[in-house]
N, C-alpha and C positions, 0 to 999 in steps of 0.2 A: 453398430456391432461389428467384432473384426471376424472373418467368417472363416474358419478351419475342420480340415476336414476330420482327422484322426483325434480323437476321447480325450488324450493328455493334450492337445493342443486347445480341445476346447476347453476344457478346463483352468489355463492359463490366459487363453479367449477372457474368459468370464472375473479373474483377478483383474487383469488391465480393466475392464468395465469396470471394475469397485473401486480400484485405483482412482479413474477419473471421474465416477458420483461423487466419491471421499472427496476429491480434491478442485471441484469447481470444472470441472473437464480440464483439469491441466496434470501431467505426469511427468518426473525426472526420469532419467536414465537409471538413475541408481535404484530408485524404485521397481521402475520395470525388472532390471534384475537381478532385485532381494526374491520377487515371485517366481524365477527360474529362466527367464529369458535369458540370452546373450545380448550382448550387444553388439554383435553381427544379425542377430535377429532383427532388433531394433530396428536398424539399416536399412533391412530388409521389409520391415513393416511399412516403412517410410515410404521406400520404390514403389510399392506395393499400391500404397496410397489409403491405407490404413488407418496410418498417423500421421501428422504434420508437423514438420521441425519451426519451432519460431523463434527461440535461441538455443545457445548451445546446452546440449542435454535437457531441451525442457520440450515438448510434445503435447497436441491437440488432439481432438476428434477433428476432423478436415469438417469445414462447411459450420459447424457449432456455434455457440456463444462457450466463452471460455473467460476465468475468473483474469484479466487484464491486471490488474494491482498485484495479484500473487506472483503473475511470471513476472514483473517489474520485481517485487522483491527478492525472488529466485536470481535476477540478472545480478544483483550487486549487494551484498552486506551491509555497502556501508548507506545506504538511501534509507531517510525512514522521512514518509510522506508528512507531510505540514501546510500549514495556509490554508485555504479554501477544502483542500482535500483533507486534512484534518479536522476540520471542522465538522464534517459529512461524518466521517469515522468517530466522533467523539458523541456523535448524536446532534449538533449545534446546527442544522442545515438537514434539510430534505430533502434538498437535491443533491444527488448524488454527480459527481465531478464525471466534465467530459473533459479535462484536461487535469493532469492527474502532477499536484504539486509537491518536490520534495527537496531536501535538506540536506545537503552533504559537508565534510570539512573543507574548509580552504585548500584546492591543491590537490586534494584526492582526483584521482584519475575515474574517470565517465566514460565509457565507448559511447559512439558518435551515433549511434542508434535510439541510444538510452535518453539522452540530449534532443533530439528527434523527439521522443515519445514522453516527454516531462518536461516539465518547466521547474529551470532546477533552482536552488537556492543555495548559497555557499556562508559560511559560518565558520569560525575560529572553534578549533580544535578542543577550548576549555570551554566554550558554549555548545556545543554540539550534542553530547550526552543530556543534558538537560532537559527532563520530561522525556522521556523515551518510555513509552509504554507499548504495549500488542493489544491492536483492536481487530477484531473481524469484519471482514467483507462481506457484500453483499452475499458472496457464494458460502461465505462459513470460512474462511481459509483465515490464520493471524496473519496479521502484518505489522511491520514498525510503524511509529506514528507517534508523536507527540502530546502531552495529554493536553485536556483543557486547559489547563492555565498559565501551559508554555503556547499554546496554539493563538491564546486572547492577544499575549506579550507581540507577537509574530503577526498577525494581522494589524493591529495600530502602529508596530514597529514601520511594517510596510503599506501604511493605510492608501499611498496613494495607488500604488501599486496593483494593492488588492480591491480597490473599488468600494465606493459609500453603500449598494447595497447588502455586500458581500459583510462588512461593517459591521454594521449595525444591527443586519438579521443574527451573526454571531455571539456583539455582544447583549444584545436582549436574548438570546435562547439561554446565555451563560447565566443570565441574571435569575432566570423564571429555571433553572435546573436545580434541582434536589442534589443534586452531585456538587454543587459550587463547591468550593474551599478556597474561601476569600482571604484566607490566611497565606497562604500556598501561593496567591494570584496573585498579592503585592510582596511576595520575596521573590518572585519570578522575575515580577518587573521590578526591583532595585537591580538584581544580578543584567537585567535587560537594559537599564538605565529608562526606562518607561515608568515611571513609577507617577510623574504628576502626570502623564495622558491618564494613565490606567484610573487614579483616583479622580481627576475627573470626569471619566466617562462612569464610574460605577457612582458618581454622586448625583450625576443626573437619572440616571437608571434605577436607580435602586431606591 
């Protein structure tokens, strides 16, 4: 809790709380102050030791667990998570990613943090839109991400890459999901040039 003394402070106290239940403990600036704060406040919350700055305009509870995937998507537009960490997000995978993988175009610019904190993956400008869906996080929060049957195309594309168990558990969860759309998964993989992996991994599988 941020602790203030005078009624209208706590009362804005108790917004910033709802703000960071709503949103996985994570809060923008601009957020904070649509609720009435400044952004001299903010600043000031920060000194304070309040809140914790972990990129620009995006803010913690200090000491928390906080939803990780959302301030990644907050850092940059153009990243929408794929591979391993798609998977997770698609349902295809249990385990949820301690290395969080994602998918930008050729050339687009990455701060060096971002690069640090993902393992990134780069892709031509006309392949890039392809399957972009919004899945939620663990905390509730959307994020970009790729749907299943850009994400199957994306792990055999990169099979070595991404590892035989990481593989296999994906495309056996794709095969045994009610959600397939096997229709969808081989015009993925023509536009992927995958099309005879994809057909023969779903003829052994299926």
């Amino acid at each position: 809790m941020i602790h203030y003394v005078s009624k209208s402070k706590v009362v804005k106290r108790t917004a910033i709380d709802v703000l960071l239940k709503r949103s996985g403990g994570v809060v923008r600036t601009d957020d904070i102050v649509k609720v009435g704060y400044s952004k001299t406040t903010v600043l000031n919350l920060v000194k304070a030791g309040a809140l914790e700055r972990v990129a620009h305009g995006i803010y913690v509870r200090p000491g928390e667990m906080y939803d990780e995937m959302y301030v990644i998507q907050l850092r940059s537009r153009r990243i929408v998570f794929s591979h391993e960490t798609a998977l997770w997000l698609n349902g295809l995978s249990d385990r949820e990613p301690f290395e969080y993988h994602v998918t930008i175009p050729t050339g687009a610019p990455l701060g060096g943090l971002l690069r640090t904190a993902c393992r990134c993956h780069y892709v031509s400008s006309e392949l890039y839109d392809i399957g972009v869906v919004n899945r939620k996080t663990s905390f509730g929060n959307e994020v970009r991400c790729y749907d299943a049957e850009r994400t199957i195309c994306d792990i055999v594309r990169h099979e070595k890459r991404v590892g035989v168990e990481a593989l296999v558990g994906g495309l056996k969860a794709y095969v045994q999901s009610d959600a397939k759309d096997l229709i969808r998964l081989m015009e993925t993989a023509r536009m992927f040039g995958v099309e005879k992996e994809i057909s023969r991994y779903m003829g052994v599988l299926t």
